[in-house]
Each structure stands twice: as C-alpha cells, then as structure tokens.
TORKOL-626568 format. One line per 5 residues: number of its first residue (from 1); their letters; for each residue x, y, z of C-alpha. Coordinates in steps of 0.001 Angstrom, whole numbers, plus 500000, padded with zeros to 6 digits. Example, Ala and Ser with C-alpha at 12.3 -4.5 7.8 and 13.67 -1.06 7.14 Angstrom:
<sites>
1	as	512300/495500/507800 ~ 513670/498940/507140;
</sites>
This chain:
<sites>
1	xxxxx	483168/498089/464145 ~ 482642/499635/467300 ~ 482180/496664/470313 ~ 479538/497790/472881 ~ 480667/497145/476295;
6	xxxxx	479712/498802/479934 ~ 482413/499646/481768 ~ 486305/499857/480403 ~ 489519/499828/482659 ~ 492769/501283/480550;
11	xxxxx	495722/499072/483044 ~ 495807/495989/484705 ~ 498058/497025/487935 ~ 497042/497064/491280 ~ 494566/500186/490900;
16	xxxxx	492892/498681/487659 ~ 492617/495310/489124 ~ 491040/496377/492304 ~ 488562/498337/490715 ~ 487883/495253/488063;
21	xxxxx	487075/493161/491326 ~ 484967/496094/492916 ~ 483107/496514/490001 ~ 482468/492206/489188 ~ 481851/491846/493308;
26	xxxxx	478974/495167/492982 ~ 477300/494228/489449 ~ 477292/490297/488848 ~ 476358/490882/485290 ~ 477663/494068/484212;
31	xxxxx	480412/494113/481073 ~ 483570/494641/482157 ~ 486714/494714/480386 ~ 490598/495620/481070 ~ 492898/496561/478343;
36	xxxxx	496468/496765/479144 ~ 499734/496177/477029 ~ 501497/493740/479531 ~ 500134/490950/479620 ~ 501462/489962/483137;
41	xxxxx	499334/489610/486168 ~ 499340/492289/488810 ~ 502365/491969/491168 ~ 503266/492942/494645 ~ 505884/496082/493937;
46	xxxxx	506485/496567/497786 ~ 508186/493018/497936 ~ 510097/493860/494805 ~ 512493/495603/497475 ~ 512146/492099/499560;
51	xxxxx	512815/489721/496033 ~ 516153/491897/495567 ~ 517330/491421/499072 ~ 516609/487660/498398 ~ 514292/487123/501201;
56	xxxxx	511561/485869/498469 ~ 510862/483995/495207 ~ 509691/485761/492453 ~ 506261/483347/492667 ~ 505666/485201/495482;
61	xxxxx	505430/488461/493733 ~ 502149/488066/491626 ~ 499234/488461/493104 ~ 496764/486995/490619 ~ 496818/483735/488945;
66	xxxxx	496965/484137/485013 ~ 492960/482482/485021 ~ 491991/485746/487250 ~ 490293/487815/484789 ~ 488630/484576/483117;
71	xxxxx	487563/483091/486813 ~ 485776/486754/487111 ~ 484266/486482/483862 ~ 486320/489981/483001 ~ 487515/490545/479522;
76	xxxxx	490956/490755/479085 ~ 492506/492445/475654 ~ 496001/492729/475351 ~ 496221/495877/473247 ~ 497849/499567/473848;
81	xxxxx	495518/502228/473778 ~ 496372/505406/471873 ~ 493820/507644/472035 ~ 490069/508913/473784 ~ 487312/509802/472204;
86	xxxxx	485715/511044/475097 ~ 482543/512846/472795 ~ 482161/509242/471146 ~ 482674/507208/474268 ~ 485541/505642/472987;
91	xxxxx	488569/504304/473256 ~ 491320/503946/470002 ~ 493714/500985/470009 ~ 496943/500617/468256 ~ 495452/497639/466749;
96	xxxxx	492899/499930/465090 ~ 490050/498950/466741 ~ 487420/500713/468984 ~ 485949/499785/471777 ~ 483246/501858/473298;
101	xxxxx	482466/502330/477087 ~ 479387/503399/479695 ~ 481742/504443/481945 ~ 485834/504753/481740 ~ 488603/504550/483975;
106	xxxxx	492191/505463/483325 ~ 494460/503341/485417 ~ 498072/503229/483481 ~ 499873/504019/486121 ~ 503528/505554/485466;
111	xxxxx	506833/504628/484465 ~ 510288/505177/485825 ~ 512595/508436/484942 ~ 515454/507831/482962 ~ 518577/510120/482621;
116	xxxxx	519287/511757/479530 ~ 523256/511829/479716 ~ 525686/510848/478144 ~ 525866/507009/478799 ~ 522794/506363/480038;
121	xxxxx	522336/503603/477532 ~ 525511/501258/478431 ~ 524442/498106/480008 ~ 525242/498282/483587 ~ 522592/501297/484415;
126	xxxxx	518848/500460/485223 ~ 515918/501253/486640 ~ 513772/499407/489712 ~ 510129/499997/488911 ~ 508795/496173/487222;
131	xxxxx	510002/492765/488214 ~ 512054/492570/484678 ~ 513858/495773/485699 ~ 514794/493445/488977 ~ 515826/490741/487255;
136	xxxxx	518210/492903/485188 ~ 519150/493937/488108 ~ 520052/490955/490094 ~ 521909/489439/487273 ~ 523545/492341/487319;
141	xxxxx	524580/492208/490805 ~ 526925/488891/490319 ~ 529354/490905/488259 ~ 529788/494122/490058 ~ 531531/495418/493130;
146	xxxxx	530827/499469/493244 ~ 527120/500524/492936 ~ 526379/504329/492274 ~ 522210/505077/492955 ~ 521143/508260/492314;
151	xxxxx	517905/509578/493905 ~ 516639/510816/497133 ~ 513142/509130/497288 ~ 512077/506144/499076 ~ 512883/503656/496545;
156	xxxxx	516377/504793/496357 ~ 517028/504986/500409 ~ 515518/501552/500522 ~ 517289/499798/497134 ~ 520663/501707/499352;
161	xxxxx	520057/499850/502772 ~ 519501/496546/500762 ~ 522418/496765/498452 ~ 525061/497985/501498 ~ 523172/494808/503616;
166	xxxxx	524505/492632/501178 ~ 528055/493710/500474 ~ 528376/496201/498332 ~ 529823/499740/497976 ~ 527336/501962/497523;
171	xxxxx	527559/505738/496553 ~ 524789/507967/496909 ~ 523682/511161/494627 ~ 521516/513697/496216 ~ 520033/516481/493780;
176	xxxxx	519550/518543/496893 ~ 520526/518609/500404 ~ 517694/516783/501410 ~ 515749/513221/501184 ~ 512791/512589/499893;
181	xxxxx	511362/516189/500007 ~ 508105/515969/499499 ~ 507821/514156/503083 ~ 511173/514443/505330 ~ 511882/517728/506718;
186	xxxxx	515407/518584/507592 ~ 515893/517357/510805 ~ 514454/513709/509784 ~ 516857/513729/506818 ~ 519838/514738/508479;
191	xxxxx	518918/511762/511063 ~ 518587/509426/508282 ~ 521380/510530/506281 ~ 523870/510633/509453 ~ 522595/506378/509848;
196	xxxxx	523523/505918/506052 ~ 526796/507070/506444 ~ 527568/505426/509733 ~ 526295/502499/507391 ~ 529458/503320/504884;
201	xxxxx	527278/504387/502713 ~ 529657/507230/500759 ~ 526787/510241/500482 ~ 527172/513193/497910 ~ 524899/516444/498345;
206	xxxxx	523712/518353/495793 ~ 525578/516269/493236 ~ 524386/514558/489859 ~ 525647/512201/487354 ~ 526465/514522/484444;
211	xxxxx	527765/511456/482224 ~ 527805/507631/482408 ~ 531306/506322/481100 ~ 532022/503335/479497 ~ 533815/500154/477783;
216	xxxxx	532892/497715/475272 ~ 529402/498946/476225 ~ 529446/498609/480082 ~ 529412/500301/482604 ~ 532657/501743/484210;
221	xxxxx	532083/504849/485915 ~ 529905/508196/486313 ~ 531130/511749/486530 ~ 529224/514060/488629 ~ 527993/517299/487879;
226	xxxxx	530961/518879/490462 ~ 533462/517180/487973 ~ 534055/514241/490424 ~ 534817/510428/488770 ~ 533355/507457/490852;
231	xxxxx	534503/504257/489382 ~ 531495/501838/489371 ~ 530004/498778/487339 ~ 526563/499511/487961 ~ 524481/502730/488169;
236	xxxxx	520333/502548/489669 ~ 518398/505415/488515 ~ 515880/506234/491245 ~ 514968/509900/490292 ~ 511112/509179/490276;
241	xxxxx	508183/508076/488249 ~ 506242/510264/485390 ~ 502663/509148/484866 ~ 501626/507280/481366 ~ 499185/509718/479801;
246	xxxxx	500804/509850/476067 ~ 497357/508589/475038 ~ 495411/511013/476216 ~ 496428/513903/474447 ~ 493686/515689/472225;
251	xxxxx	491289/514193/474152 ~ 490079/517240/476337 ~ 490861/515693/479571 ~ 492176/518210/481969 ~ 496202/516630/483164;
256	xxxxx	498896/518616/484568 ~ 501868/516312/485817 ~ 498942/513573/485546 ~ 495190/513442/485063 ~ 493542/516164/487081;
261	xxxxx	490255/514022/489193 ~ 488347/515155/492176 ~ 488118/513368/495363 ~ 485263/510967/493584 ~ 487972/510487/491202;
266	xxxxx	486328/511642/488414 ~ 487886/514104/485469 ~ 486666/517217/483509 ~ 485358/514119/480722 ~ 481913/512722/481689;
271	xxxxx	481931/509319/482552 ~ 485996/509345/482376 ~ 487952/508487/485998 ~ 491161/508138/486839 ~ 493082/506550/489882;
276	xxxxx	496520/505200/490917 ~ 500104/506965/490179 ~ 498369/508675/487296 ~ 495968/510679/489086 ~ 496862/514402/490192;
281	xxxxx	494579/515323/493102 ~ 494650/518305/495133 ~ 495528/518660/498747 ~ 492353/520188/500979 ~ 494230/522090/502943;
286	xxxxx	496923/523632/500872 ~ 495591/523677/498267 ~ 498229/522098/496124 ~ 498314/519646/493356 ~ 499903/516332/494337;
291	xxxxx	500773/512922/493174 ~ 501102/510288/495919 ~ 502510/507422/494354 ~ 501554/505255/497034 ~ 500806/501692/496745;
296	xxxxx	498052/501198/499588 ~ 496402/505059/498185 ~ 496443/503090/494696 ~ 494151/500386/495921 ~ 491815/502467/497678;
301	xxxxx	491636/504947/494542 ~ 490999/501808/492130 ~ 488144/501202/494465 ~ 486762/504490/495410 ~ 486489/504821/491566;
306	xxxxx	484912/501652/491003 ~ 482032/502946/493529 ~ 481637/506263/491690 ~ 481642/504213/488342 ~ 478751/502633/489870;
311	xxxxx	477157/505903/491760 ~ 477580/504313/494719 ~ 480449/506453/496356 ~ 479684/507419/500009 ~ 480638/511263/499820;
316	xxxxx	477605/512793/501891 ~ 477098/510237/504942 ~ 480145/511257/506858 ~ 480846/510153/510206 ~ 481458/513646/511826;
321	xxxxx	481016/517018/510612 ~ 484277/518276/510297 ~ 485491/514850/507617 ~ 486255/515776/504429 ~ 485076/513232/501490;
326	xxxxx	489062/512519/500526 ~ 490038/511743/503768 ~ 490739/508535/502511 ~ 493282/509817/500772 ~ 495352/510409/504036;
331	xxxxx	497373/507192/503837 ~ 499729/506604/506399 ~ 503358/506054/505016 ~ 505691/503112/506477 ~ 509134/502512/506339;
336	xxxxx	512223/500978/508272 ~ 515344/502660/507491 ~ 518618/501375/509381 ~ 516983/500392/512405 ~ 514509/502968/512575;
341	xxxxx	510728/503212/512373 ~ 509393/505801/510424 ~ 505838/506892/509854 ~ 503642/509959/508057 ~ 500428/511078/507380;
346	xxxxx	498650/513664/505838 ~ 500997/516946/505548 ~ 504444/516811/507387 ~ 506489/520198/505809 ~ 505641/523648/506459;
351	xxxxx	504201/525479/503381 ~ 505523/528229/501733 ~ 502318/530038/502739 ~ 502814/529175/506448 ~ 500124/531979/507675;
356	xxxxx	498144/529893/510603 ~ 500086/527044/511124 ~ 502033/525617/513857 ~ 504532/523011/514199 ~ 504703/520814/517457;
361	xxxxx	508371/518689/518181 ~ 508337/516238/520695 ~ 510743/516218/522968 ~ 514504/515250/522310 ~ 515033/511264/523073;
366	xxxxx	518197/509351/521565 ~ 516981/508634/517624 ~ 513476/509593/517788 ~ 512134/512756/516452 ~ 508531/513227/515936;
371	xxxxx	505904/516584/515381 ~ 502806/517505/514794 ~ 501718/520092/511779 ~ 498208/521953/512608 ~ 496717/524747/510736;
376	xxxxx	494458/526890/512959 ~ 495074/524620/515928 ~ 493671/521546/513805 ~ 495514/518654/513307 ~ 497249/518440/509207;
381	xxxxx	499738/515971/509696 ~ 502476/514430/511521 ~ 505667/512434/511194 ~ 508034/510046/512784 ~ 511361/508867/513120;
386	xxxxx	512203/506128/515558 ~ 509440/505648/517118 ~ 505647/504785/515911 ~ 503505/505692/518792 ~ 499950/506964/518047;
391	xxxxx	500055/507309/514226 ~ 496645/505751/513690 ~ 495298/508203/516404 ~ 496726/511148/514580 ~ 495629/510034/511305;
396	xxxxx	492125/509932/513230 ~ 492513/513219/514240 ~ 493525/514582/510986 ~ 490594/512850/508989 ~ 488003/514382/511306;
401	xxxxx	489742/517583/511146 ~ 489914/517755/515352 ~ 491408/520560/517376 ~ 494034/519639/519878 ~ 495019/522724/520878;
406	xxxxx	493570/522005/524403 ~ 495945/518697/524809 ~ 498732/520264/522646 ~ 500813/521080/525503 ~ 500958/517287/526318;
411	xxxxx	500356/515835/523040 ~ 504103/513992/523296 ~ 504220/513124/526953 ~ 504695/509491/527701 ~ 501908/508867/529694;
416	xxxxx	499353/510578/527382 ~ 497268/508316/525261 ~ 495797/510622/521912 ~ 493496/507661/521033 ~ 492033/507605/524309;
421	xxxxx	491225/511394/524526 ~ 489924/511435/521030 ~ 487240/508434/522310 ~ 486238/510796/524788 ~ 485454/513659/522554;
426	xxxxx	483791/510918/520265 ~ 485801/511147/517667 ~ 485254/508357/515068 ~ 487528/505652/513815 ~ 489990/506823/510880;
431	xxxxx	488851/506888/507173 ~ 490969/503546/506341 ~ 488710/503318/502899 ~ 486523/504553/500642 ~ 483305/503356/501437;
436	xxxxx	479813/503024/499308 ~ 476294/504248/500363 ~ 474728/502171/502847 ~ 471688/501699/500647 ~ 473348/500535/497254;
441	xxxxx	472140/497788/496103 ~ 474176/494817/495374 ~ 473278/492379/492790 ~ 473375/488447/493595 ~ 477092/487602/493102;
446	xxxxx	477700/485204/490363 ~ 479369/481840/491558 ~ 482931/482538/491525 ~ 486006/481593/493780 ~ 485330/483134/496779;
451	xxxxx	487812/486627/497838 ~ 487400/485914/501547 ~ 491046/486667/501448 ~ 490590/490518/500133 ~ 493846/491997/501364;
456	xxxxx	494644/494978/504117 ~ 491151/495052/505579 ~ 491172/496668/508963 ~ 488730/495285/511767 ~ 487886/497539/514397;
461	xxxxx	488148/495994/518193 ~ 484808/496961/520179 ~ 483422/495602/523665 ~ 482236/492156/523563 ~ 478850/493191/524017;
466	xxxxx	478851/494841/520138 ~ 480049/491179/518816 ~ 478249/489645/515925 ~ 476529/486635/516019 ~ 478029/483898/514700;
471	xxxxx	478046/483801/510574 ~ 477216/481275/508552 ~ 476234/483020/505488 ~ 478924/484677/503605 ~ 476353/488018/503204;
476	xxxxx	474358/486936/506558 ~ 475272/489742/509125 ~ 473240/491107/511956 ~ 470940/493661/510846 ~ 472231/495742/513687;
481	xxxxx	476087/496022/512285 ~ 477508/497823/509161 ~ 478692/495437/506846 ~ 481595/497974/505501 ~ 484661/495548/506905;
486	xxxxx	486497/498762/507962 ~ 483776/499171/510758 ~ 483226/495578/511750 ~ 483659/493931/515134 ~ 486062/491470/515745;
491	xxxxx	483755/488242/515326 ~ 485107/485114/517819 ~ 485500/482357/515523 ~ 484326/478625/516878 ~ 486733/475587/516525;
496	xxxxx	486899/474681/512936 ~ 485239/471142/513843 ~ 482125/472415/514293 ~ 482256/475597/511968 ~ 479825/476216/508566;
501	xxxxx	481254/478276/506708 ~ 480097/478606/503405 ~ 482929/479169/501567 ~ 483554/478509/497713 ~ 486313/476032/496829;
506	xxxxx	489410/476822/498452 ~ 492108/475007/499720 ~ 493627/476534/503088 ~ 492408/479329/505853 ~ 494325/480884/508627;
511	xxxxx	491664/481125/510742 ~ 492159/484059/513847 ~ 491259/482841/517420 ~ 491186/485452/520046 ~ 493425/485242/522869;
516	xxxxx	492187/485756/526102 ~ 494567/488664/526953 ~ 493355/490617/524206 ~ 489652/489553/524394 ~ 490069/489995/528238;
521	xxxxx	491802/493139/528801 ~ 488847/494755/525995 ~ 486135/493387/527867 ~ 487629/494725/531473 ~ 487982/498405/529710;
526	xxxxx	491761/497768/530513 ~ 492628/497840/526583 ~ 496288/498168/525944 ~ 496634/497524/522144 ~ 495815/499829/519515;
531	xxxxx	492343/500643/517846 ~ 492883/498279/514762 ~ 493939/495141/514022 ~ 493480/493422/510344 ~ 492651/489410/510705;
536	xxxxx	489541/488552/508729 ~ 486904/487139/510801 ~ 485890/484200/509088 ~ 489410/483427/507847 ~ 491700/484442/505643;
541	xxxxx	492261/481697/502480 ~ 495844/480850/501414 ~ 496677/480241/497700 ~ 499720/478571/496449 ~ 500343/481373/493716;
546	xxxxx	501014/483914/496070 ~ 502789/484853/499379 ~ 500648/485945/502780 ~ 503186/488582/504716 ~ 501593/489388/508211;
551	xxxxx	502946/492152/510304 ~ 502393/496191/511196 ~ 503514/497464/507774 ~ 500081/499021/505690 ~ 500442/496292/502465;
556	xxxxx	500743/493245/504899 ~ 498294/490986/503603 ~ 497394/490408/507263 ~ 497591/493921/508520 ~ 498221/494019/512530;
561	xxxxx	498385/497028/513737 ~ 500023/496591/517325 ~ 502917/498091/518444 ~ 504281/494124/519326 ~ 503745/493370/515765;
566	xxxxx	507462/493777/513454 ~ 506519/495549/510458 ~ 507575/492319/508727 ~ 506610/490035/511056 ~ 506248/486547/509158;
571	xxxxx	504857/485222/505688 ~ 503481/482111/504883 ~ 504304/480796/501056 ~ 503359/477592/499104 ~ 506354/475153/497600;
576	xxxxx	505921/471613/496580 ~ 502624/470709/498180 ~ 502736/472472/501199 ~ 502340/475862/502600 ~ 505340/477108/504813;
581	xxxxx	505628/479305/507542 ~ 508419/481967/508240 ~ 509535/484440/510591 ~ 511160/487409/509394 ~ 513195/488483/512170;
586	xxxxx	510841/489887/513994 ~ 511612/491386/517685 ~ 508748/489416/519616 ~ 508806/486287/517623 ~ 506399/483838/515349;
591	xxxxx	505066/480950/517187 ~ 504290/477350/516267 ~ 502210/475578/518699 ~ 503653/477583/521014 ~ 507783/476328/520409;
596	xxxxx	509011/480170/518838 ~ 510491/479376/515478 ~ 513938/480170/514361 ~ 514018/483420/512432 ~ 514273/482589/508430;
601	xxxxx	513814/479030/508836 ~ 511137/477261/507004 ~ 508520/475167/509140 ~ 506015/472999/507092 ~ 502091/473765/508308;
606	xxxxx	500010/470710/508986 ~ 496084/471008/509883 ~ 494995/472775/512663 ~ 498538/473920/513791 ~ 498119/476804/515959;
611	xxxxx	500731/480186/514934 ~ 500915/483134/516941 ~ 501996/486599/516204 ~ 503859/488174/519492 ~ 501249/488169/521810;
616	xxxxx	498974/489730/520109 ~ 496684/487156/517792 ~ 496641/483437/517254 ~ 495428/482009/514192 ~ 494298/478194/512968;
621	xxxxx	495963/476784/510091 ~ 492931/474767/508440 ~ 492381/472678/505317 ~ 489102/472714/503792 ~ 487848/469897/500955;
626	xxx	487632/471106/497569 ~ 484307/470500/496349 ~ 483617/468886/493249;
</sites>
C-alpha cells in the first residue's frame, strides 16, 4: 500500500535536517517525512577533528536531541531506500514498502574511499568520516606508536597536525606532488608542506600504499608503490569521499560523479532535488562540474532546496545586476594549518583553458602568500595563506561579479581597504545564503520549541540610525527592514530585567550587548571591524545536548567575523547541571566579568555573568523560567 505523504527527505545529515526544519518553519502543516538508515541524530563533523584531538566530549558532537524530529512533528522511518520511481512519485524501501511524495529531495550524502589493496582489511587501518569511524580510531590510538595517513585533502592535513600534536610519528602519502588540488596551488602547498615537515612530519611525494602488511590480523606495516616498507600499527585512509547514489540507478535521474542539480537544486526528475556532498553542480564561470563537499555549502543547499521545494526560492530579485542566482554557492573555506591562517573562495587555480584570465600575487611577506584570480578583469576567486585580510570583501566582489581592474594595481597594499572601495561603488553585502521571495507567504508556525538559536547566521552592522525598534514579537519587525537575518541590523538588546521576549520554553540565552567601541566607532563613520559579525539579536539559547563554539571559523555556532576573533575562540558546553565556559587558546582572550580566563580551563556560568570575546562583543549569560 502506497502511504500518501507531501514532501520526502532521503538522509538525515546536516543537509536533510536543515531542509526538514526549513520546510516545518515555512509550512506548519505540511507532511513531512525523513527516511534514513542510521538512526543517529545529525552530528557536528567539523568537531570530529576537535573530539580526536581530545579537546571535546563526544555529547558535544550531536546536534539534535533524539526527540527532534518528534518535537517538529516530522516523521522519522528508519529504512534504506533502494530505488525511485520518479514516473510514480515514489520511493522503494528495502523493507518493501512505498512511500509516495509531492515533492523529493535526495540528501544521502557520501561515504569515505577505501583502498582496494592487499591488506586493507587488517584491523589497524580506518577511515575518519562518522563518529564510530573516530571511536575506532581513538581506541586505536592507545596501542600504536607509527601512524601512516594517506591523502592530500583537508581531512588528511588536519587528522596529520592533530596526530603529530599529540605524539605520534606520522608518515604522509601524497598521490601527487601537490595538496589538496582542487584548491592549493603550488606555491601554497609547497608553504604548507615545508611547515609539515619542519613539524617532523616524514612526507612522501607521489607515493601510494600498494599493500597493507600484517600479523595475526593487525596492522604492521605498508609498502609503497616505489617499493618502500614503513613499519606502522595504524594506517588512516583519507583519499576522499564518493557520493551514495546506489539507489538511484534506473531511475532516469541525470548523475555523473553525483546527482547532476541546477543552482535551484533541482534534477532532470520533476519534483526530485538534491543537495549536500551528493550534489554535482556546475561552476558559472568555468564551466566545470564540481562537488564541494563542504559542510557550511551543505547547510545552505539543504535550505536553498527546501525553498524551491516550496517555490519560494529567490532566483530573480537579485541585489545587483551582475549576481548570479548560485552565488551562494561561493562558500568561503577556513582552515588553520601549523600556525597559519588559510582562507578561499570561489575559484583559486588557473584553468586549463586560461584564455582571459589573470592572476594577481601579493607581495612577498615572511609566511603569507595571497592572490587574486579574475577572468576579464572580474573578480573569480582568491586565496590565502597566513594571513586573512579582506576575504569577506573579495567574496563580495566575486558574488556581484565586480571589476577591479581600476584598484588592481593596489588591491594588496596595506593601507588599502577592498570593503571600503566596494561601499563606494555600492556594491552589496555578500550572498551568505540562499534566500526566499520577499512575498512568500508563511503559514502560522505551529507551537514548537523555539530555534532562536539557528546556527551561523550573519548580521550585518549598519549606522545606528537603520536600527530596529525594539522586538517583542518573535515575527514583529519594522515594516521598514527585511526580515532575511543575513540582511538585518544589529538590534541593541535592553538589560534582561526589563526585556519581553517571547520566547518558547528554553532554558539559557547568551544574550549580545554592544560595546561602546564598536557601537561608537560605527556611529562616528570611524568603523574598524569587518562588515559581519554573527550574534543573534534577541539571543542565542543554549541546550545541554550540544556544544556552542564561538569564534571567526564559518561553522562557529556564534560566527564572529573580526579579525580579533581566534578561529576557535571559546565554547560553552553543559555537564552536570551547569553550562561551562572555555577558552580555546585564543590570541586576544575570553573574558569573564572582565578577569580573562585561563586558556582550557573550565569556569562555571551563573546568571547574568557578563563574557567577552576580544574586544569585539560582550554577551549576557541569562536563565529564563521554563514554563509549564
């Protein structure tokens, strides 16, 4: 018997559970219903990296309680789909049953490579891609001394630092000459790669593992492709992900590496979407097919499709004539390798067709390297290397498709500002999100726990003249102000004595208060920080199953965008009763009532304790009463 339901979601990760919550939070009453084969809640895979350094608990890592999809009023089948019939508007489960859909979206994600030598099944060699594969992995880690990792990607270069960090020898494998070649060019990989080895990390180019060798069925060695034997008790297979389409085969829709979607997200099927590390979309200005495999592109995806589930995704109100609809696929990419900052958007190698582009390099400076890519003088990309100066600006720039070739002569100079020329020419803000049509209607929302806590929401800083009034509706804005929360003011927030908010049952808030130098130095014109900066206005709500991580890195729950800001600057968490406040080593320090707290040391929160970030923002811890 075929069940009738509205709107179907194949994976419960982070792209299938954002788009669940876009979908409950736009229709109160529509069907909705997830079907995954893991029956775990969604979990933070960026801290996975921070849970095998030890610097978290694994309660930490999920980001849902188990009662999510019930306190959303979502079903929830735990079933593996084997088949589409996308004629029928249906989907076959290995269970035998159908379940039929209005609209579908394909959200499986992918799973990690695996060799296919000799050996690759002794215990001792893994994979880093779910938090079992980490727990193998840690328990691992007790018994071994010698580590071989091959892979040049980011997960390897990071799982490298961590594992060298704490102790152990570490070998590296490089396929090619190169890391992570779909974004480093030479000259950033030969910087990074000269840091690993001054690191001891023992690096080997263009060299494989051509068999795993073993005893009593562990690990004891590899032997490389040159012939070479490395003795080792553990080997971490970080040669990339493939994307989980098995099921769709025979069902017409169009894959190549993944499933083929446009920049609405939607595939060759009607009424068939696809989003996440599944989805193969093509690059606008090369032309090329590309899957990004980035976490913060996988949320915005999962709701961009949700909106074009709905017909509600904003592709013909642009802010400028020269944005392109998937320019909010131009996520910026974050990482800190050995001491050094590094940052990307948008393209950041020369193509093989290189007819009308240009490549800009900064100047030399000790450990930095940055440059510009443009294609017919307009910006395409850019990338960094020590030093993270301007890379919302040129992610600005590149989303509005601008031509710098009259500042290009200057574009690195120390005293030039790109943000503040691109203000000038009245350039918008960057596309930080796929947005919906300013007219869509939006049912009543049913009476659920309220998501004032909706992570990596950026909040643009404008004169104090374009504030908003103050809010107490949760849906009462000023007529005069977008309500998209990528284009909102920063809102001053009153002392928590005499504040309404009407917020649903929670338990905790960080609640921001504005600092006078910031607030001050906006108002005067004299505005030093950056455009962005991520604290909701009305407060941001703790919960105990979870950890907040604030700092400058793009999946920090409390995104703050300021060059003060540590990329992992602090994180609050929840143990026995209380929530807890930590810095993370960060260069300009967490605050507690103004005493600067010890970096890694745990400091208990009590109501209205005042933290700061840097100098840069100052939030309110607050407890609320939990109604009955």
């Amino acid at each position: 018997m075929v069940e009738q339901l509205s709107y179907v979601i194949v994976g419960n990760g982070i792209t299938g559970v954002t788009a669940a919550e876009t979908l409950r939070a736009e229709d109160s009453s529509a069907d909705i219903t997830v079907i995954a084969d893991n029956p775990f809640p969604v979990y933070n895979r960026p801290a996975l990296k921070d849970f095998l350094a030890g610097r978290v608990a694994e309660d930490t890592l999920w980001m849902q309680p188990k009662s999510f999809y019930q306190d959303q009023h979502i079903r929830f089948l735990v079933e593996r789909v084997v088949g589409i019939q996308a004629g029928q508007h249906s989907v076959q489960l290995q269970s035998g049953r159908q379940v039929s859909y209005h609209r579908l979206l394909l959200a499986t994600g992918a799973r990690a490579r695996h060799l296919a030598c000799p050996g690759s099944n002794l215990a001792g060699v893994c994979t880093l891609r779910t938090v079992a594969d980490y727990h193998g992995a840690l328990n691992r880690l007790n018994h071994v001394r010698h580590i071989v990792v091959s892979g040049s990607g980011s997960l390897a270069l990071e799982t490298i630092e961590i594992l060298n960090h704490r102790g152990y020898q570490v070998t590296h494998l490089l396929r090619h000459r190169t890391l992570w070649s779909e974004v480093l060019d030479k000259t950033t990989s030969d910087l990074v790669l000269q840091q690993e080895r001054q690191e001891g990390v023992d690096v080997h180019i263009e060299e494989e593992i051509a068999e795993i060798t073993g005893r009593n069925g562990q690990v004891t060695g590899i032997v490389t492709t040159r012939g070479a034997y490395i003795p080792c008790e553990m080997v971490v297979v970080a040669i990339g992900v493939e994307p989980v389409i098995d099921y769709i085969k025979g069902s017409g829709i169009a894959r190549g590496r993944g499933v083929m979607v446009d920049d609405c997200m939607r595939t060759n099927a009607p009424d068939i979407f696809a989003a996440g590390d599944l989805a193969e979309t093509t690059d606008a200005v090369t032309g090329r097919t590309r899957i990004t495999g980035q976490w913060y592109q996988a949320i915005q995806q999962g709701r961009a499709a949700a909106y074009s589930m709905l017909d509600i995704l904003d592709t013909k109100r642009l802010p400028h004539t020269g944005t392109g609809s998937g320019a909010y696929f131009n996520c910026v990419s974050t990482m800190f390798l050995y001491g050094l900052d590094f940052s990307a958007v948008g393209l950041t190698k020369m193509p093989m067709e290189s007819r009308g582009y240009q490549e800009i390099v900064a100047g030399p400076k000790p450990h930095v390297y940055r440059k510009a890519l443009l294609k017919d003088g307009v910006a395409v990309g850019m990338l960094s290397l020590g030093e993270r100066k301007d890379v919302l600006a040129f992610k600005r720039a590149i989303d509005h498709r601008v031509n710098i070739m009259p500042i290009i002569s200057y574009l690195f100079a120390d005293d030039f500002k790109l943000a503040d020329w691109l203000d000038e020419q009245k350039v918008p803000r960057p596309i930080l999100a796929a947005s919906k049509v300013s007219n869509a209607a939006r049912s009543k929302p049913v009476n659920l726990i309220s998501t004032y806590d909706t992570k990596r929401q950026f909040i643009q800083m404008r004169s104090g003249k374009q504030q908003l009034n103050e809010q107490a509706g949760h849906d009462k804005l000023a007529a005069s102000v977008s309500i998209d929360p990528y284009t909102m003011p920063v809102v001053s927030v009153p002392k928590p004595a005499t504040a309404t908010l009407t917020i649903s049952p929670v338990e905790a808030l960080l609640v921001p208060i504005f600092s006078t130098n910031i607030v001050g130095q906006e108002q005067s014109g004299k505005e030093t920080s950056p455009e962005y900066i991520a604290p909701r206005s009305k407060g941001t709500r703790l919960s105990p199953r979870g950890v907040l991580t604030i700092g400058r890195a793009l999946n920090a729950s409390l995104l703050i965008n300021h060059y003060a800001v540590s990329r992992r600057h602090a994180e609050i968490t929840y143990a026995n009763g209380h929530y807890l406040l930590r810095d993370l080593g960060s260069r300009n320090g967490t605050f507690l009532n103004d005493r600067r707290l010890e970096p890694y040391r745990v400091y208990i929160l009590n109501p209205r304790d005042q933290i700061r970030i840097a100098m840069v923002m100052v939030y309110m811890y607050q407890t609320l009463p939990v109604d009955g």
